[in-house]
C-alpha positions as CSV (number, residue, x, y, z in Angstrom):
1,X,1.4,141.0,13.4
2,X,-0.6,138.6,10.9
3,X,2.0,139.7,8.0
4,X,5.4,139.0,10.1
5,X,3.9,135.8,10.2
6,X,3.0,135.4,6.9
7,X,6.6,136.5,6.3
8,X,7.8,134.6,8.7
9,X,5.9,131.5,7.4
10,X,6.9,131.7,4.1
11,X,10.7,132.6,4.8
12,X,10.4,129.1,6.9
13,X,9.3,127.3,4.2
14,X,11.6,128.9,1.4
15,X,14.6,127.4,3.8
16,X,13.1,124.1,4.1
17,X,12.9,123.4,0.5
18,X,16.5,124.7,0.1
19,X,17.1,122.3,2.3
20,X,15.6,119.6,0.6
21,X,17.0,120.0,-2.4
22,X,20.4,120.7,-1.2
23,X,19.9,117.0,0.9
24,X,17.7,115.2,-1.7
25,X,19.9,112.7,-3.9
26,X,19.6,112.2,-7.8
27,X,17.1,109.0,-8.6
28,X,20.3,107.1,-10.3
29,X,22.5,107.6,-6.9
30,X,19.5,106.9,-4.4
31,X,18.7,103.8,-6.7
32,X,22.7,102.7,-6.3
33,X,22.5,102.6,-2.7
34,X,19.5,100.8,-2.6
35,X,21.2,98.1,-4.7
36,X,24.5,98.7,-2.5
37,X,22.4,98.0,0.4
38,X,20.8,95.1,-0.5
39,X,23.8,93.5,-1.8
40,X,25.3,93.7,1.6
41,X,22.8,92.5,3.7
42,X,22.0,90.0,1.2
43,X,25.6,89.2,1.9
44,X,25.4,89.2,5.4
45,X,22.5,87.2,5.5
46,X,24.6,84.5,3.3
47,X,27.7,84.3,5.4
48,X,25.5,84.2,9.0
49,X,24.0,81.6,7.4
50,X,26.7,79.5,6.1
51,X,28.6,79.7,9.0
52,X,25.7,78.7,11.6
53,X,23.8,76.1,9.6
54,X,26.3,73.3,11.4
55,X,24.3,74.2,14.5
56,X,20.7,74.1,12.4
57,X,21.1,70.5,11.3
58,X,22.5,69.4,14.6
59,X,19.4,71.4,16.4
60,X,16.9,69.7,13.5
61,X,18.3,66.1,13.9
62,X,17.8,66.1,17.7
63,X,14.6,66.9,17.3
64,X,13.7,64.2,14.8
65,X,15.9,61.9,16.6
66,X,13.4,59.5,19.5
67,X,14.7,60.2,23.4
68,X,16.1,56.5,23.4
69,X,19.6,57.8,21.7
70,X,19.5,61.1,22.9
71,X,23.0,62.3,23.0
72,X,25.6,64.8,23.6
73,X,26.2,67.6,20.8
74,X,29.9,66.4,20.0
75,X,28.8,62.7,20.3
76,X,25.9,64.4,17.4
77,X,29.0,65.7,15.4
78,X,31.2,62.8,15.5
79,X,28.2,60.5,14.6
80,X,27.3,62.9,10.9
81,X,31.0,63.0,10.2
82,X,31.0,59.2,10.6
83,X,28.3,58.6,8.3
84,X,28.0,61.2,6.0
85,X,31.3,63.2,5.8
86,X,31.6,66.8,6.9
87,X,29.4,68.0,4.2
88,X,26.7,66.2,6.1
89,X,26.7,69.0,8.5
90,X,25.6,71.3,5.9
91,X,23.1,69.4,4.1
92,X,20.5,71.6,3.1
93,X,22.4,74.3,2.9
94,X,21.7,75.7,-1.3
95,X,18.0,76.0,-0.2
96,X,18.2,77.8,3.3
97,X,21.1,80.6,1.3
98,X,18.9,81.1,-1.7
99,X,16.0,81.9,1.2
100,X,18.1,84.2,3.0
101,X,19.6,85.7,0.2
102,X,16.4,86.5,-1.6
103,X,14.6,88.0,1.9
104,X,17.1,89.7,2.7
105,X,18.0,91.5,-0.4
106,X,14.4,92.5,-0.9
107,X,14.1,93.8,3.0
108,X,16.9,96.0,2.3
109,X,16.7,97.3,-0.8
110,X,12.9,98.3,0.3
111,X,13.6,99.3,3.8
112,X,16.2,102.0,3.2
113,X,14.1,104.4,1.0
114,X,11.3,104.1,3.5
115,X,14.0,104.7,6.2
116,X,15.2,108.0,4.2
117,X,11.9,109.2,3.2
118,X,10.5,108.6,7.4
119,X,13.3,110.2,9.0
120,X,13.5,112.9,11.3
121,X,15.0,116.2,10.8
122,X,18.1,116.6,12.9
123,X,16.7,119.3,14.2
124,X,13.3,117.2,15.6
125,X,15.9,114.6,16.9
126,X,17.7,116.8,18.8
127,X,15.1,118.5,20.6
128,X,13.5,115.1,21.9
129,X,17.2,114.4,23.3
């Protein structure tokens, strides 16, 4: 009994190496993703950003601004365009993308070989389902 185990064992093992290297991507294509990967959430990062920062400034000014001329968000709006111009909404804005572009290319281009090299077998997933 101890050798069909042994056998057994070592046949189990022989497949999961197969496996491995039949799953296991070269170093230059695993280190393009990475980059592909970061590039795109880097990207994401940049456009959520560009397109919300209106809110941002009008969320920081109210804060700044005393409770004497408290007023209403579009009232907020119509008051920066006045004064400053539509680009007034966005002032600030170089700063808070080379932030976000910078995190968030870094996150991603370390989290996915950490998410890769941590997961699962399909086989482990399924049987917790």
């Amino acid at each position: 009994m101890s050798d069909t185990l042994k056998a057994a064992n070592q046949k189990l093992q022989s497949i999961q190496l197969q496996q491995k290297a039949a799953i296991a991507p070269s170093t230059a294509s695993q280190q393009g993703d990475n980059v592909a990967h970061a590039l795109a959430g880097a990207g994401g990062g940049l456009l959520s950003m560009a397109l919300t920062y209106p809110l941002i400034t009008l969320s920081t000014r109210a804060q700044v601004e005393s409770k004497k001329t408290q007023m209403s968000t579009l009232e907020a709006v119509k008051k920066i365009i006045d004064t400053e111009g539509v680009s007034g909404l966005f002032s600030g804005l170089d700063s808070a993308l080379f932030g976000i572009g910078v995190t968030n290319f870094v996150y991603y281009y370390c989290e996915r070989p950490y998410d890769v090299k941590h997961r699962l077998p399909m086989s482990a997933v399924s049987a917790t389902l």
